[in-house]
N, C-alpha and C positions, 0 to 999 in steps of 0.2 A: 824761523824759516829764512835762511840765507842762501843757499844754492839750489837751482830746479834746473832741471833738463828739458827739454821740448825738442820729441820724436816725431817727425814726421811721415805720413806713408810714402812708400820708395816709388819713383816714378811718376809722383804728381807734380803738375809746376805750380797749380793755386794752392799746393801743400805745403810747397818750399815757401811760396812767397808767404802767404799766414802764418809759416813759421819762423821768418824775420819780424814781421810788423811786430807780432807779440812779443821776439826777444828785445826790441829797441822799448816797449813801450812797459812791460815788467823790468827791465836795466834803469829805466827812468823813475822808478821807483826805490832802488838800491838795492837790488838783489844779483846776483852773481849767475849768467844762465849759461848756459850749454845748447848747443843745436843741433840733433843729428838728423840724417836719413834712416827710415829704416831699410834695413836689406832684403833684399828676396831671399822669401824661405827656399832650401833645400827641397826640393821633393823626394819622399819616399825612402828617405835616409835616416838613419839615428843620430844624424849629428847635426842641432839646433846652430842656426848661425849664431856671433857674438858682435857685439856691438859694446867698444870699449864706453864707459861713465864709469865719473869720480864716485867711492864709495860710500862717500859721506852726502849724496844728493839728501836734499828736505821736501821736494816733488817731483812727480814725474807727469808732465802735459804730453799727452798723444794725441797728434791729429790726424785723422783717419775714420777710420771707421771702426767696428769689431774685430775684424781681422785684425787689425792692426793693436788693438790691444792686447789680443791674445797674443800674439808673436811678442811684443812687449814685457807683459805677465811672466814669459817664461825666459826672458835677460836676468828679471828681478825676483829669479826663484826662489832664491835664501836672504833676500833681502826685505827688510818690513818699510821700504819707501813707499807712501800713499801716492798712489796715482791717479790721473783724470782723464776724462776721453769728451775730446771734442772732435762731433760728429761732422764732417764735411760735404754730407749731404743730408738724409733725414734720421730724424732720431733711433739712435741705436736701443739695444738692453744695456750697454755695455757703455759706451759712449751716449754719454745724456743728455750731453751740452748740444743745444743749437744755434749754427752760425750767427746768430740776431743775440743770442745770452752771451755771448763766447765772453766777451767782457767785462760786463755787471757781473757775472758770478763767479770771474777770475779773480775779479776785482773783491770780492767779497770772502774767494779765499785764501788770496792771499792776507786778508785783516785777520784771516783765525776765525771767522764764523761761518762754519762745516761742519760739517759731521764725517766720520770716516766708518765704514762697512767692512767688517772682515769675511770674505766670501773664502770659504772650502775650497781646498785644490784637494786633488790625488796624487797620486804616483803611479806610473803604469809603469811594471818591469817584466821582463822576459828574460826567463830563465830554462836556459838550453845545455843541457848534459851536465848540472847543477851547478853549471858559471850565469853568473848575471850578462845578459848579452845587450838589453838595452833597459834606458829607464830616461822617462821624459813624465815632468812636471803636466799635469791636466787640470786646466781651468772649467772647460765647460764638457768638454768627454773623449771615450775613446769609442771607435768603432772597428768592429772583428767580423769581417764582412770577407766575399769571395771576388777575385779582382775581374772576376766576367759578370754579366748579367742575369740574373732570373739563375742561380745555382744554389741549391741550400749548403750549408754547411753546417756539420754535427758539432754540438761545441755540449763539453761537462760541465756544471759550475757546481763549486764546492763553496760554501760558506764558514768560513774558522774549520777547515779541517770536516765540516759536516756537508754530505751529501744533497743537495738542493734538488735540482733537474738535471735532465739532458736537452737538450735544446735542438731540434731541428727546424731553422729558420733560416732566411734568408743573411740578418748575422746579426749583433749583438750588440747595444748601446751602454754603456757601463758609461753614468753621467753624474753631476754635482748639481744641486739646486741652481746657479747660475746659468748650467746648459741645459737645463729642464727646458729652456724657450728656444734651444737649439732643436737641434736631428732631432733629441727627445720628442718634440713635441710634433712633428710629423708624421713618427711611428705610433702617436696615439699614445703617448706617455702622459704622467700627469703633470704640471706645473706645481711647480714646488718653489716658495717663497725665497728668493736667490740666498738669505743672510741665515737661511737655515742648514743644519749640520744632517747631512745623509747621502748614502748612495743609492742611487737609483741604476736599476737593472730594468732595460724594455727589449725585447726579442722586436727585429725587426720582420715582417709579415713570418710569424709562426706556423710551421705546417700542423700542428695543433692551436687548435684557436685556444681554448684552455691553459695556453700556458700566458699570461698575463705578468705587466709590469708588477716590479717588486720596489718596496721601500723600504732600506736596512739603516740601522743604526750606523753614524762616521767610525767609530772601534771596530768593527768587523772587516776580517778579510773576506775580498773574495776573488777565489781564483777561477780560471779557465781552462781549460783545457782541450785540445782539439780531437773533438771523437772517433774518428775515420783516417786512415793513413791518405794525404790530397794535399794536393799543389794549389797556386795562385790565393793563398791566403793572406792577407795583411790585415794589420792594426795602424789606425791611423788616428792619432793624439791630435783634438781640437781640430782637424777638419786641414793637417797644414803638416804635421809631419808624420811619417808612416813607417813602416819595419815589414819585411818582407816575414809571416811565422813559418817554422817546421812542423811536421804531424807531432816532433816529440815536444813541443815547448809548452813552456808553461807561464798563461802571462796573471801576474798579481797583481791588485789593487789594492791599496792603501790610503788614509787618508794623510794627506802632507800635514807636520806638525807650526808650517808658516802658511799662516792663510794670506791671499793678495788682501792688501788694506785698498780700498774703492772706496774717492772721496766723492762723497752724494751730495751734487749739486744744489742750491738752495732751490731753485726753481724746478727742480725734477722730482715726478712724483711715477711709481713702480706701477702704481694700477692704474694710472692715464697713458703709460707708454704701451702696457698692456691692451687697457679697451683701441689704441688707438693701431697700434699692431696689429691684434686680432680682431678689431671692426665690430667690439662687440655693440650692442644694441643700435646698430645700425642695417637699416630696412635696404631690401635689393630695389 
């Protein structure tokens, strides 16, 4: 491990400044580092900002939060650099490190005793009058929802070519074990062990209560389809970029063949972020 990068979130100054102290004090150890900002996402556009880094990086440090990993995640779409999320205020899913560890467990990997996680992406594409018209990498989900409030929208899913349901819901969470503790889990999705391989499909408030979350094998497609000719519909990838749909498009899910490598902190444990997130056994 000779070159890491450390991405900062855009627009913080206790981000920029934590993102000097660490390049002066990993430099002091003889490593070669890189400093960026990161950029404000685009909204509602198909076209992910870029952020130039050398190709040959050995880490990627991000400070920020979640969001800012995900924005990050998908710089390093086709690339197998392990990343780390150090959380600049309380502990993330995503971002593990907190401000008091940020150190001792930098310190520990940059010596090479880590562990690396390869979490599942997708691919979300939309394809309109049989051109591909967009496609953006998905870390924790997509959502096919209607851009006003309280509007159902009819959506088909077809599974490999095979007929599943129709869906009339409010709209449609097509997610990866890692964003099971996203939107997933709001709409009464189930939680799904981040490092495990599958897609999750949960109807956001269903006008039949009967049609419940589904759990498919990573090898299967599944596609969309919008069932009703209707306006103001969007797909919006990780909660940050989004695509305006047509009644004719058609959006696909696949699983990515480069999964993000996520380096698991020593001190971070899944089901203490969990009980401490979701407050479990803890009395009102």
């Amino acid at each position: 491990m000779r070159q890491i990068a450390i991405i900062y979130k855009h627009g913080r100054r206790d981000a920029a400044d934590r993102a000097r102290q660490l390049k002066d004090w990993i430099e002091a150890k003889g490593f070669l580092v890189f400093i960026r900002e990161n950029q404000a996402e685009p909204q509602l556009r198909h076209i992910s900002h870029d952020l130039p880094l050398p190709e040959d990086l050995d880490l990627v440090i991000v400070l920020g939060g979640d969001g800012t990993l995900l924005s990050v995640a998908r710089l390093l779409d086709n690339r197998g650099t392990p990343i780390i999320g150090v959380n600049l205020g309380g502990l993330g899913f995503l971002t593990e490190i907190g401000q008091q560890q940020c150190r001792p467990d930098l310190e520990k990997v940059l010596d090479g005793h880590h562990e690396i996680e390869e979490r599942m992406r997708l691919y979300a594409t939309i394809q309109r009058h049989g051109q591909e018209v967009f496609r953006q990498p998905v870390l924790n989900d997509a959502v096919i929802n209607k851009g006003a409030l309280a509007r159902i929208v009819s959506l088909e899913v077809t599974i490999d070519d095979r007929y599943l349901t129709h869906y009339r819901a409010d709209g449609l969470i097509v997610a990866t074990p890692t964003g099971s503790t996203a939107y997933n889990l709001s709409a009464a999705g189930p939680i799904v062990y981040p490092t495990s391989r599958a897609i999750i499909l949960t109807p956001i408030c269903p006008f039949a209560l009967t049609n419940r979350p589904i759990i498919l094998p990573p090898e299967m497609t599944v596609q969309v389809r919008i069932g009703e000719p209707d306006q103001d519909i969007f797909m919006t990838c990780d909660g940050q970029i989004g695509f305006a749909l047509k009644p004719e498009d058609r959006i696909v899910f696949t699983a990515a063949a480069q999964p993000l490598r996520l380096i698991k902190p020593p001190s971070a444990d899944y089901f203490e972020i969990l009980r401490t997130k979701l407050k479990w056994g803890q009395t009102c």
